[in-house]
Backbone as JSON, one array per atom type, in Angstrom:
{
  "sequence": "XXXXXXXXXXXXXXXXXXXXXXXXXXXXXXXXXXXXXXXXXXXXXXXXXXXXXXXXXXXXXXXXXXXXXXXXXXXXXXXXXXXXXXXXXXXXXXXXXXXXXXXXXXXXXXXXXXXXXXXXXXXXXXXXXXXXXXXXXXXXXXXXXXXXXXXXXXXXXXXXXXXXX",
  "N": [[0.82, -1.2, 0.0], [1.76, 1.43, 0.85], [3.84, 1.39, -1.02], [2.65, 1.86, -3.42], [0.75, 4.04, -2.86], [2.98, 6.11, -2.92], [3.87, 5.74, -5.24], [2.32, 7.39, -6.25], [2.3, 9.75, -5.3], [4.82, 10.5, -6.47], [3.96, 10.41, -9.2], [1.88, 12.65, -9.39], [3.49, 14.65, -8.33], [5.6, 14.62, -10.69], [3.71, 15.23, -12.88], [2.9, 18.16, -12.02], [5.42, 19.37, -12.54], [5.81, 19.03, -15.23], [3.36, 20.09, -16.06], [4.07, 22.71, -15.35], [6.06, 23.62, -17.25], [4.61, 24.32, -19.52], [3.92, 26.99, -18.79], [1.29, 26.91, -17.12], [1.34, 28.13, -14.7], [1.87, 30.65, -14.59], [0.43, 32.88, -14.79], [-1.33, 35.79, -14.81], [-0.69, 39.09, -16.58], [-1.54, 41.67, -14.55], [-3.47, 44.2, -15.24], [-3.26, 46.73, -14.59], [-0.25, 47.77, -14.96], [2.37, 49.95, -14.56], [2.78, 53.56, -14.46], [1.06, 56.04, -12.43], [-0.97, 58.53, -12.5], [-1.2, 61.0, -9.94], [-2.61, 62.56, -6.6], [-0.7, 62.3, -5.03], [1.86, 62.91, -7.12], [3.95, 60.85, -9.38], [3.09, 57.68, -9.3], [3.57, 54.15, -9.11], [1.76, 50.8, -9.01], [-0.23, 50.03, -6.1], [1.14, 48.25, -3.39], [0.1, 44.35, -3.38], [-2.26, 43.77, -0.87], [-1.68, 41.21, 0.24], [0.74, 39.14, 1.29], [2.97, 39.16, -0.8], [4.22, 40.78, -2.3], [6.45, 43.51, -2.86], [7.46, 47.24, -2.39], [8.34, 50.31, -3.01], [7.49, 52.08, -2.47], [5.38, 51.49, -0.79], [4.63, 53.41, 1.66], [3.07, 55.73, 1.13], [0.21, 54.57, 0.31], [-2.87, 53.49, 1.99], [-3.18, 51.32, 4.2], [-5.85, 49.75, 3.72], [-5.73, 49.76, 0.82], [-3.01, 48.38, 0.8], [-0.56, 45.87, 1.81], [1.06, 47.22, 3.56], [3.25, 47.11, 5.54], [4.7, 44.99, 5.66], [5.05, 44.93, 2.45], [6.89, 47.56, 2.48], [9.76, 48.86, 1.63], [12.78, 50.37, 1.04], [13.61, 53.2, -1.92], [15.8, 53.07, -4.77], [18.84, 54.83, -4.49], [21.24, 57.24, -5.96], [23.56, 58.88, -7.79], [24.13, 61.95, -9.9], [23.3, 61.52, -13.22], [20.03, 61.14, -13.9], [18.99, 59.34, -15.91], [21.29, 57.97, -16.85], [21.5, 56.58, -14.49], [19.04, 54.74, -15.13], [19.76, 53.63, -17.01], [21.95, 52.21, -15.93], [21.24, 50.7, -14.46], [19.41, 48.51, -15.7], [21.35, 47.6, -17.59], [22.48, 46.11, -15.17], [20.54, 44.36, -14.72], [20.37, 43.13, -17.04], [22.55, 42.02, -17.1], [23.0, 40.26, -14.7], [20.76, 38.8, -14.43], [19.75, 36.64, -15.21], [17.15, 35.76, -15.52], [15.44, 37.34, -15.8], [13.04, 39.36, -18.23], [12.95, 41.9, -20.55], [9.69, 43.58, -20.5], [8.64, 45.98, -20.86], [9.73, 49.97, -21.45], [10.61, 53.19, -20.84], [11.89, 56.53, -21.08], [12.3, 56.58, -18.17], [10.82, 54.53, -16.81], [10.6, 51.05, -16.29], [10.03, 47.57, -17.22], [9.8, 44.71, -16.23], [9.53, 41.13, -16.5], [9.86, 38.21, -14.18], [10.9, 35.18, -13.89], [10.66, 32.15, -12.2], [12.85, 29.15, -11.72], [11.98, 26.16, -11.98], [9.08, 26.24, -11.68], [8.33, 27.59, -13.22], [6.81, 30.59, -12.13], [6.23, 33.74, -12.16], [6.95, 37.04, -11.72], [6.15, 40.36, -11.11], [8.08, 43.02, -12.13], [8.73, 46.64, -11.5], [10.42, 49.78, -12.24], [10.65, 52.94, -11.56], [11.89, 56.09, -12.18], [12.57, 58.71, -10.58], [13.83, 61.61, -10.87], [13.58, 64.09, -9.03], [14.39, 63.17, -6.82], [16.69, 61.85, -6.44], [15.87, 59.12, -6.53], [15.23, 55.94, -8.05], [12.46, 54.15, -7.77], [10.38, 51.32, -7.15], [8.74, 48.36, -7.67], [7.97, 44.7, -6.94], [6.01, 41.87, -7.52], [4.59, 38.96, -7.35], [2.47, 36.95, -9.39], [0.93, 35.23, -8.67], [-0.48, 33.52, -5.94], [-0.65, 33.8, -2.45], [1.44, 34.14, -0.78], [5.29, 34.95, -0.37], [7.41, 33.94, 0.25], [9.21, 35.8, 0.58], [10.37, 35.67, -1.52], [10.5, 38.61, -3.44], [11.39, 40.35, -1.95], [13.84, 39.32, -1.52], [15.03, 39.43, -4.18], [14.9, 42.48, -4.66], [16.63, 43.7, -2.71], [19.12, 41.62, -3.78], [19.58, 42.84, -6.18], [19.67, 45.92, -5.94], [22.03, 45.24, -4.18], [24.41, 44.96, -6.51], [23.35, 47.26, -8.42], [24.39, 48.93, -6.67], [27.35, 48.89, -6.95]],
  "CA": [[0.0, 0.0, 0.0], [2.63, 2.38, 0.69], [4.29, 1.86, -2.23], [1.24, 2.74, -4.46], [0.53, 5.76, -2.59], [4.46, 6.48, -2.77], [4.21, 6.05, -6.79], [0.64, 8.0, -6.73], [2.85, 10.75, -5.22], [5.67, 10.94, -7.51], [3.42, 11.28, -10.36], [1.32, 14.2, -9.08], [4.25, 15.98, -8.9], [5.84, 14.91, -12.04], [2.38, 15.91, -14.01], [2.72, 19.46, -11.88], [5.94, 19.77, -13.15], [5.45, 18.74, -16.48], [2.05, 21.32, -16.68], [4.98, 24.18, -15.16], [7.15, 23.94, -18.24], [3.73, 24.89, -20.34], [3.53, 27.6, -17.82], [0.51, 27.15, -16.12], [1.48, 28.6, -13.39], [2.67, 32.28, -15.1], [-0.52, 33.99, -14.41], [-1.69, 36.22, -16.37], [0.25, 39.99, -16.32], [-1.93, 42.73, -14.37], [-3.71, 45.25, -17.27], [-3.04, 48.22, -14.78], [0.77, 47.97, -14.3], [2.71, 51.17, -15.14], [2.76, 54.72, -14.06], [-0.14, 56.67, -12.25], [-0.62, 60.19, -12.07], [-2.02, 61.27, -9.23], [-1.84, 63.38, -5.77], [0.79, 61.78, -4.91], [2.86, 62.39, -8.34], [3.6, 59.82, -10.26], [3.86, 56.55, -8.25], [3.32, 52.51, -9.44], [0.8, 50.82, -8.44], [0.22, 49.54, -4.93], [1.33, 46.81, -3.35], [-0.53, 43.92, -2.53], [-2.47, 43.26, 0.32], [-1.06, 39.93, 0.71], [2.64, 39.18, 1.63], [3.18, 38.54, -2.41], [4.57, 42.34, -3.18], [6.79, 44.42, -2.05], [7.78, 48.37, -2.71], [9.42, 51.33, -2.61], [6.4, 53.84, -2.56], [4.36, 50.92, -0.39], [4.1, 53.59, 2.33], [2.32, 55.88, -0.14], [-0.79, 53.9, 0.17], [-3.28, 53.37, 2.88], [-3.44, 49.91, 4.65], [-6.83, 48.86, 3.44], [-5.31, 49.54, -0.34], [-2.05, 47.61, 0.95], [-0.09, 45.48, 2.94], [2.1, 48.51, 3.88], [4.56, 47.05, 6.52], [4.98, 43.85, 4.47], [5.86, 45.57, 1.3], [8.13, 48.54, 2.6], [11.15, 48.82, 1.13], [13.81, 52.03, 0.38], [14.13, 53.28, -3.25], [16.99, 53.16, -5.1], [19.57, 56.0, -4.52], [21.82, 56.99, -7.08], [23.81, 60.24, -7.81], [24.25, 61.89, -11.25], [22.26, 61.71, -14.39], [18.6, 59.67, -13.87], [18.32, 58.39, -16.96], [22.4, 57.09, -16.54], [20.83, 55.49, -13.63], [18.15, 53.63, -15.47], [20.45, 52.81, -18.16], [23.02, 51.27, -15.57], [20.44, 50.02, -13.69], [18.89, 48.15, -16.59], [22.4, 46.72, -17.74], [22.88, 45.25, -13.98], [19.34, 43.33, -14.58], [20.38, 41.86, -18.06], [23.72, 41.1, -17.04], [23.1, 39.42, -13.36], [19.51, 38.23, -13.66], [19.32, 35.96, -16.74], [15.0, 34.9, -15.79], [14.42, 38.49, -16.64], [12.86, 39.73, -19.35], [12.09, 43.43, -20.56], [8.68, 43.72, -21.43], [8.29, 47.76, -21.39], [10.52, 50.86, -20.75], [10.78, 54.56, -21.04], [13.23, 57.01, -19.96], [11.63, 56.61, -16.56], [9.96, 53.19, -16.61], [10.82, 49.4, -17.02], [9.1, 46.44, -16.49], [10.73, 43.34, -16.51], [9.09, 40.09, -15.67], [11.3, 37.55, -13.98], [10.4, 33.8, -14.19], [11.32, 31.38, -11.23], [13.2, 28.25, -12.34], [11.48, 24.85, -12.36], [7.94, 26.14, -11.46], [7.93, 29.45, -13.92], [6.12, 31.38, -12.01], [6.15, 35.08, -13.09], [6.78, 38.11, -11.03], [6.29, 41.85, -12.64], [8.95, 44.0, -11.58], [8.94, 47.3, -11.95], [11.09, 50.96, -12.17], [9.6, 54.19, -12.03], [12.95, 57.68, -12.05], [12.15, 60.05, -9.7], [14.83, 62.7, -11.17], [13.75, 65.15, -8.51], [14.66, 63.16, -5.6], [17.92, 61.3, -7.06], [15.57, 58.04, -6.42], [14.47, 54.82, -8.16], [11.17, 53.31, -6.83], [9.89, 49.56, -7.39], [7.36, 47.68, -7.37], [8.0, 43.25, -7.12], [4.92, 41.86, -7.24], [4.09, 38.1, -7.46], [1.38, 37.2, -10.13], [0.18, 34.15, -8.18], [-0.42, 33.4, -4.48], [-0.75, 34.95, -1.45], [2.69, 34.65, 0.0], [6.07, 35.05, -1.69], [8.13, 33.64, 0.96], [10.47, 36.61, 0.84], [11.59, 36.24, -3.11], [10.51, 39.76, -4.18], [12.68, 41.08, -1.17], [15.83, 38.66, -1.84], [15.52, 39.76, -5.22], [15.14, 43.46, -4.71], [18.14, 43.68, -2.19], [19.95, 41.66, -4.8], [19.92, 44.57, -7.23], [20.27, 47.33, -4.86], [23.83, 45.39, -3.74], [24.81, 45.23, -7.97], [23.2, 48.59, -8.71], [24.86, 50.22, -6.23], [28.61, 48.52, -6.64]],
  "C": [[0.86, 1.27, 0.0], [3.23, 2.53, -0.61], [3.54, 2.43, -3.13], [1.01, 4.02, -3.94], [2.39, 6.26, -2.82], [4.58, 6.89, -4.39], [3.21, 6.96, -7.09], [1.47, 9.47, -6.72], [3.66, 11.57, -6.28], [5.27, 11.32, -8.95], [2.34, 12.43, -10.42], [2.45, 14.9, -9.38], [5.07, 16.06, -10.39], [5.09, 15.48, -13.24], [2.47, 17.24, -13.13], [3.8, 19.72, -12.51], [6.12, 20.06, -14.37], [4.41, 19.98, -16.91], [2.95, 22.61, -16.37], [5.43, 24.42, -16.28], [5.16, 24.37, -19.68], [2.99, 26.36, -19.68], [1.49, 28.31, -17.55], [0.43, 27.95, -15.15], [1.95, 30.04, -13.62], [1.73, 33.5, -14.89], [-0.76, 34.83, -15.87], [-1.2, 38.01, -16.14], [-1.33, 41.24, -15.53], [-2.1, 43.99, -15.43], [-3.71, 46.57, -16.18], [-1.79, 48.62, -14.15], [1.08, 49.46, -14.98], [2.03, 52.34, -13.98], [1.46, 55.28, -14.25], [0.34, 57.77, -11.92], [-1.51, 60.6, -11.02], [-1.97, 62.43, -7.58], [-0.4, 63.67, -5.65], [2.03, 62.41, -5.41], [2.35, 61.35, -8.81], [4.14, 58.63, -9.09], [3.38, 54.74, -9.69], [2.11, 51.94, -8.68], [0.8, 50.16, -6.94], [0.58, 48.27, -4.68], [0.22, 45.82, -3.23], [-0.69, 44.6, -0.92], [-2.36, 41.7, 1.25], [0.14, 39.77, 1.01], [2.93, 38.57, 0.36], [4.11, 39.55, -2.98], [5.64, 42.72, -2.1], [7.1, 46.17, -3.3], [8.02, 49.38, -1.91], [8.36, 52.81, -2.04], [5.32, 53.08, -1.49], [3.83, 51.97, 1.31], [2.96, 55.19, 1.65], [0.63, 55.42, 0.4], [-1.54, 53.44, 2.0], [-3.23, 51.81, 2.99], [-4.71, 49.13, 4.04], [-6.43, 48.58, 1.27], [-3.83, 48.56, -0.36], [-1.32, 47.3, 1.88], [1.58, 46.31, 3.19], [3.23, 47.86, 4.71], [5.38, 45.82, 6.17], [5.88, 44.23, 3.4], [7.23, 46.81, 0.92], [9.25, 48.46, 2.37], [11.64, 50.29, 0.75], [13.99, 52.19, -1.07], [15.33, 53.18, -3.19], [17.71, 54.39, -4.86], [20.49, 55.96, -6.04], [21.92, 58.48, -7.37], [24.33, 60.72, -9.34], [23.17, 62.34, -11.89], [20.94, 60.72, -14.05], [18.83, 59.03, -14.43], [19.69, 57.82, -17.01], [22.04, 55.96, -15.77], [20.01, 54.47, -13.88], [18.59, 53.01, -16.26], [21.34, 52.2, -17.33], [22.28, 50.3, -14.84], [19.42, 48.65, -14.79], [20.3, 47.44, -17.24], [22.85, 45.72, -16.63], [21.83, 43.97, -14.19], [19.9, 42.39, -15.65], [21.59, 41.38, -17.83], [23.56, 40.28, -15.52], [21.8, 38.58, -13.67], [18.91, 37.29, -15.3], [17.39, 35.22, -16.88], [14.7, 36.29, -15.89], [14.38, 38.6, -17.77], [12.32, 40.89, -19.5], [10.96, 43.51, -20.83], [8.23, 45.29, -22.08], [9.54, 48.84, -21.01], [10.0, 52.1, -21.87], [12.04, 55.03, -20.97], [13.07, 56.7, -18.85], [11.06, 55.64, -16.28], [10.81, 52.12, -17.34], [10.22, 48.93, -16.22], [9.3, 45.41, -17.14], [9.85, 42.32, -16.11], [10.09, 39.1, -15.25], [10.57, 36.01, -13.47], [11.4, 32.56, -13.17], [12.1, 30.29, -12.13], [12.23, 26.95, -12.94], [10.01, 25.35, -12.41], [7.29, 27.34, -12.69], [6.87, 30.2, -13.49], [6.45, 32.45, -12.19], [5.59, 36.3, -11.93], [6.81, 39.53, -12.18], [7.3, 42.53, -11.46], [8.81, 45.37, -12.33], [9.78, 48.75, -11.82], [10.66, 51.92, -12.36], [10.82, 55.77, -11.29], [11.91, 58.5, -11.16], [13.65, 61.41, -9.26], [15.35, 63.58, -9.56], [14.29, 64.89, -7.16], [15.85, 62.21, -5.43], [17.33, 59.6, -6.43], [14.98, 57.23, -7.8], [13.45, 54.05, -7.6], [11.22, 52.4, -7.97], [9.12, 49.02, -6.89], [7.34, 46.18, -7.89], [6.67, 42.83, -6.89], [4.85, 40.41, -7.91], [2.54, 38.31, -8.05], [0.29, 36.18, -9.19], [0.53, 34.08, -6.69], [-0.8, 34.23, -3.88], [0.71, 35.49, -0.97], [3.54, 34.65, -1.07], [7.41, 34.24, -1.16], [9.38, 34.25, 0.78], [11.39, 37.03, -0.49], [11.49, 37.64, -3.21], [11.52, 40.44, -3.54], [13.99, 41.19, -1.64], [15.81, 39.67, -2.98], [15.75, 41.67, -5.67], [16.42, 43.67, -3.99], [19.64, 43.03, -3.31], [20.43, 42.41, -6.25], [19.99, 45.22, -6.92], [21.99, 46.48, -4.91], [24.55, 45.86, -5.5], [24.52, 46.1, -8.34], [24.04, 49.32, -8.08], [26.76, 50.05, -6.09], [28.88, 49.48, -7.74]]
}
């Protein structure tokens, strides 16, 4: 009996894996990413209210629009030209982070998606210049789930350390 449930196992997950590589699991991209104009300025959009997101503008936003203490994170710094900044900042992604991919940019905007390994799930990342205050804001945002178990973080800290070397 064990063994049968033991082989029942191994092919659940080999048929989840198997349905990953047709990514199933990629979600489907948010139709209102990108830059809002609004009191504020211009910000991104909010974070979740789940522990799935994080950002740079997540205090920005009231608690019932997002999980504010969850998502908090520091923009980018960065001294100089902006748009140097988004152009070096945008060479650090394609040269360190080979599961991204560009899907949009500006002078002032990118939006990369970045694709886990075995499971491809599909985060939107995004960049939004803020010239006037020698910052970069971001916005990681898991397409699927509730939790994120901390990737969007790792992976923002891991481009802050390479952005800012």
């Amino acid at each position: 009996m064990r063994k049968i449930l033991l082989l029942i196992l191994i092919f659940v997950l080999v048929a989840i894996v198997i349905l990953a590589q047709f990514r199933i699991f990629a979600g489907k991209a948010p139709a209102d990413l990108g830059v809002v104009k609004s009191h504020l300025g211009h910000t991104l959009k909010p974070p979740s209210t789940t522990q799935n997101s994080v950002s740079s503008q997540a205090e920005f936003f009231s608690k019932t629009e997002a999980n504010v203490e969850y998502a908090k994170m520091e923009p980018f710094n960065y001294k100089g030209d902006g748009k140097a900044a988004m152009a070096t900042l945008k060479e650090v992604i394609n040269t360190n982070f080979k599961e991204a991919q560009l899907i949009s940019e500006n002078e002032a905007y990118l939006h990369y998606e970045f694709k886990s390994g075995l499971m491809k799930f599909i985060d939107d990342v995004e960049f939004l210049l803020n010239e006037n205050e020698n910052y970069i804001h971001f916005r990681s945002a898991s397409r699927l789930g509730r939790k994120d178990f901390g990737k969007n973080r790792e992976r923002m800290e891991a481009i802050r350390r390479k952005f800012s070397q």
